[in-house]
C-alpha positions in Angstrom: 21.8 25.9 -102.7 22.6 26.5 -106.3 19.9 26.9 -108.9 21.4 24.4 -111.5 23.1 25.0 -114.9 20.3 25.5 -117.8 20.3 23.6 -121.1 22.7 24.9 -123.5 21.8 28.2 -125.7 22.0 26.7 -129.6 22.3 29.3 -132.2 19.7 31.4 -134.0 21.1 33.1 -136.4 22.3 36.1 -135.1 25.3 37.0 -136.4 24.8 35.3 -140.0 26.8 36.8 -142.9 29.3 38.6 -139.9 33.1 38.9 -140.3 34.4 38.2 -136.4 37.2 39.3 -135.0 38.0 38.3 -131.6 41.0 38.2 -129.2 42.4 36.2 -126.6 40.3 33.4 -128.0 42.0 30.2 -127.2 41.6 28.0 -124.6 38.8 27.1 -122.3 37.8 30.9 -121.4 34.9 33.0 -122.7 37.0 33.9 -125.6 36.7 30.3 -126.8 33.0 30.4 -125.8 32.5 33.6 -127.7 34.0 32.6 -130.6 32.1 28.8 -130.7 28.5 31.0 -130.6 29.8 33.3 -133.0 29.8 30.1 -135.3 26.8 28.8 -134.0 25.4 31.7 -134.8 26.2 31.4 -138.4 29.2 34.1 -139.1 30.1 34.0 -142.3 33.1 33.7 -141.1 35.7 34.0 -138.4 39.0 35.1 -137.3 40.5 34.3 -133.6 44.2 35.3 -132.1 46.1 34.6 -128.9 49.6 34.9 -127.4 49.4 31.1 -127.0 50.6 29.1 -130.4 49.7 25.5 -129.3 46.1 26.7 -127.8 45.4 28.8 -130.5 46.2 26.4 -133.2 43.9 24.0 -131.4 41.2 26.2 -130.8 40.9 27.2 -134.5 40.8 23.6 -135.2 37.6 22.9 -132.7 36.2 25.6 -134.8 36.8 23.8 -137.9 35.4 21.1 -136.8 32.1 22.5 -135.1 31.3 24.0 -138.7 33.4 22.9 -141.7 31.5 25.4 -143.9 32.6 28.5 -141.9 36.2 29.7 -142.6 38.3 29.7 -139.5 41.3 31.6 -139.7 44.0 32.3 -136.8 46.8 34.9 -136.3 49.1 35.1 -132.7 49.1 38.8 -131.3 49.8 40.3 -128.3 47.6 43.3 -127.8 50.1 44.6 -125.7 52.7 45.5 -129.2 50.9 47.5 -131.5 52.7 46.2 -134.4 51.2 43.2 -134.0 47.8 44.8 -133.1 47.7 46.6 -137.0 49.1 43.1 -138.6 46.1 41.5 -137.0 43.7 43.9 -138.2 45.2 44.3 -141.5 44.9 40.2 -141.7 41.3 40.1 -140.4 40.4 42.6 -142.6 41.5 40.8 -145.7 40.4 37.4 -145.0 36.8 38.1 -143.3 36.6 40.6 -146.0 36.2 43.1 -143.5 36.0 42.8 -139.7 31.9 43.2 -139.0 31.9 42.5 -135.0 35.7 42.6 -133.1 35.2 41.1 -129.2 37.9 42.5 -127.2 38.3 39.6 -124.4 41.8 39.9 -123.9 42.2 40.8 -120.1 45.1 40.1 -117.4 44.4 39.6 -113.6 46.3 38.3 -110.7 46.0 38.7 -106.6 47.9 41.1 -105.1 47.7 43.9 -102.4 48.5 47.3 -103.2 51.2 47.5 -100.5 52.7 44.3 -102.4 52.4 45.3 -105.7 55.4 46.8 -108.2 55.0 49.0 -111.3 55.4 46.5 -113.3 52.8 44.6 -111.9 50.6 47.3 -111.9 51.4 48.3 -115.6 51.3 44.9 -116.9 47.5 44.1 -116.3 46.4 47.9 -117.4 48.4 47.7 -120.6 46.9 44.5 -121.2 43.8 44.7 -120.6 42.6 48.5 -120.8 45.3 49.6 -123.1 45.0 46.5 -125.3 41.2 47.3 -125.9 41.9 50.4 -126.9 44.7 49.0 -129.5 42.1 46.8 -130.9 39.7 49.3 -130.6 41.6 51.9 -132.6 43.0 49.8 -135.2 39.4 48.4 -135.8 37.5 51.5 -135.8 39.9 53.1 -138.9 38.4 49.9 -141.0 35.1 50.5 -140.0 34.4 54.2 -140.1 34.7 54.3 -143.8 31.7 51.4 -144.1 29.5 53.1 -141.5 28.7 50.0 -139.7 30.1 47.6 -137.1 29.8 46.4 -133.4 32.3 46.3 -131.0 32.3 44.0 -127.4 34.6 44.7 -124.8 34.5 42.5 -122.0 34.7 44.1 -119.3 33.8 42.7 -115.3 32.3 43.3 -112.3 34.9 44.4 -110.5 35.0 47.4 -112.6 32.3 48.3 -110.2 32.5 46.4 -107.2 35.7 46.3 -104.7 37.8 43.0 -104.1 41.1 42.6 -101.8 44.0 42.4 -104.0 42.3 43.2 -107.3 43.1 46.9 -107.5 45.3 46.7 -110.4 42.7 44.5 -112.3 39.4 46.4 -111.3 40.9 49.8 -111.7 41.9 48.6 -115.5 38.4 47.2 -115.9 36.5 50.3 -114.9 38.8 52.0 -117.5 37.6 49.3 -119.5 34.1 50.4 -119.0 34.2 54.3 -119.4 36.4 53.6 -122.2 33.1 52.2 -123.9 30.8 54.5 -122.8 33.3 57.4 -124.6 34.5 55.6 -127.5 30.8 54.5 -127.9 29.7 58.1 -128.8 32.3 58.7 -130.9 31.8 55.6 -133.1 27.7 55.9 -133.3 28.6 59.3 -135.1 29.4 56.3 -137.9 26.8 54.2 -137.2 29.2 52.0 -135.6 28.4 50.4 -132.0 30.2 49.7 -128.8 29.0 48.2 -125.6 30.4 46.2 -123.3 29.8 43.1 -120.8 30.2 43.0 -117.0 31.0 39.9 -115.8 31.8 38.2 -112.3 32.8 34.9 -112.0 32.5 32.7 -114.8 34.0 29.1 -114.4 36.5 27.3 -116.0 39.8 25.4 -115.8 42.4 28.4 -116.4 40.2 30.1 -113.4 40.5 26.6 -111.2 44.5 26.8 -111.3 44.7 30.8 -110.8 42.3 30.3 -108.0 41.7 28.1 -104.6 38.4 26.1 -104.6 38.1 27.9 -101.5 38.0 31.4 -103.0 36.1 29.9 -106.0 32.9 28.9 -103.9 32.6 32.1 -101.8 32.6 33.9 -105.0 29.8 31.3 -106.5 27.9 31.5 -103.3 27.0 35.3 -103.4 25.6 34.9 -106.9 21.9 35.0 -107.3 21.9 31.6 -109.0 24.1 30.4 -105.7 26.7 29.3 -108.9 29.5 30.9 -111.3 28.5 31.7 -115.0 29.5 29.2 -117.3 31.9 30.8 -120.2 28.9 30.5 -122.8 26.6 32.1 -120.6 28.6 35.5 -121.0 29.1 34.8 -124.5 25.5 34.7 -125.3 25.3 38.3 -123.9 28.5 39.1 -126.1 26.2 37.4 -128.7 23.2 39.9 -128.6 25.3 42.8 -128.2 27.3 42.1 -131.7 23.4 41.2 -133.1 21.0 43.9 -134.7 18.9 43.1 -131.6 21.0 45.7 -129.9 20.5 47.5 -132.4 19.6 50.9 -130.6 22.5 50.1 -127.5 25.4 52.5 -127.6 27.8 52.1 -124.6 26.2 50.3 -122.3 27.7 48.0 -120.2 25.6 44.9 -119.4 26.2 43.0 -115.7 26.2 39.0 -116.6 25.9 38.3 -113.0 23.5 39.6 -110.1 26.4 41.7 -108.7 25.7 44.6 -110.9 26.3 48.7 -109.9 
């Protein structure tokens, strides 16, 4: 039986006076969710992209209205081009006045067995979504090594340690994902900067529904200790503390949101 959903988390403060950054934020995914607490949480302001123009646009304009004080801005990027990658930056960094927190969410997946599977297949979801952090990553680390300060959130998932049929192109991109923090981590604390990441399972919402059967979707809830998927803010509220001084003393560590941990 699932343990039921608690009350929504609303903000304290955390992030107040922040510049955010964060990718693949459009939609109804943790992106979205990520970005809503990072307003919640009083950023000074924030900056969001996507590959989607419609969803993005919208997106910006929920922001907007959640907190008409708090400067939303939006740019389309594909983390995938690395033009696009240092235009984003280069934008972020002149609106927000320089990018404070950057959340790498942008991530690709799909079901497919090995024996099934082309390159380009294979190539698509690591450039994506290992490659793609480390774009961001990169770009944003040049701004903030001259400041000395800055945290960095790659979300990265469970599968990264845990094995799933037809996931190997996906999990094998987000265990890159997740020793990619722990070595970019070191090098970044050198500049007081910070990078940790989150670990994920199953986190519910209506891009999931239509990529997935209801029948796969509730044997994945069912194993979870709360008998349930995360909801999207759930994860974000991790994504919250990480980017917060209360993890202050964290330096690539990659923190399970669900009770399928290493």
């Amino acid at each position: 039986m699932a343990v039921a959903v608690p009350p929504y988390v609303e903000g304290h403060g955390l992030l107040r006076g922040r510049g955010v950054l964060i990718t693949a934020a459009a939609g109804v995914g943790i992106g979205f969710a990520a970005a809503r607490k990072a307003v919640e949480e009083g950023c000074a302001a924030i900056f969001i992209s996507d590959i989607h123009e419609r969803r993005l646009g919208e997106a910006a304009e929920k922001l907007k209205a959640l907190s008409p004080s708090t400067p939303v801005f939006h740019q389309l990027c594909n983390v995938t081009d690395e033009a696009q990658v240092q235009a984003l930056v280069a934008a972020a960094e002149d609106r927000l006045g320089g990018v404070d927190v950057l959340i790498n969410n942008a991530g690709l997946g799909g079901l497919k067995s090995v024996v099934d599977m082309t390159d380009e297949e294979w190539s698509r979801v690591l450039d994506i979504t290992l490659t793609g952090t480390m774009r961001m990553t990169r770009a944003v680390l040049k701004a903030m090594i001259p400041r000395k300060a800055g945290a960095i959130v790659n979300n990265a998932s469970v599968l990264g340690w845990r094995a799933q049929k037809g996931q190997s192109h996906y999990a094998a991109a987000k265990a890159g994902v997740m020793a990619f923090t722990r070595c970019s981590a070191l090098e970044a604390a050198e500049h007081g900067i910070r990078i940790n990441a989150v670990s994920p399972s199953i986190a519910m919402h209506d891009f999931l529904k239509k990529a997935s059967t209801e029948e796969e979707l509730a044997q994945l809830s069912k194993v979870e200790a709360f008998g349930r998927a995360a909801e999207v803010w759930e994860v974000a509220n991790v994504m919250m503390f990480l980017a917060s001084d209360y993890a202050g003393y964290m330096v690539g560590e990659v923190v399970s949101v669900s009770s399928q941990r290493a």
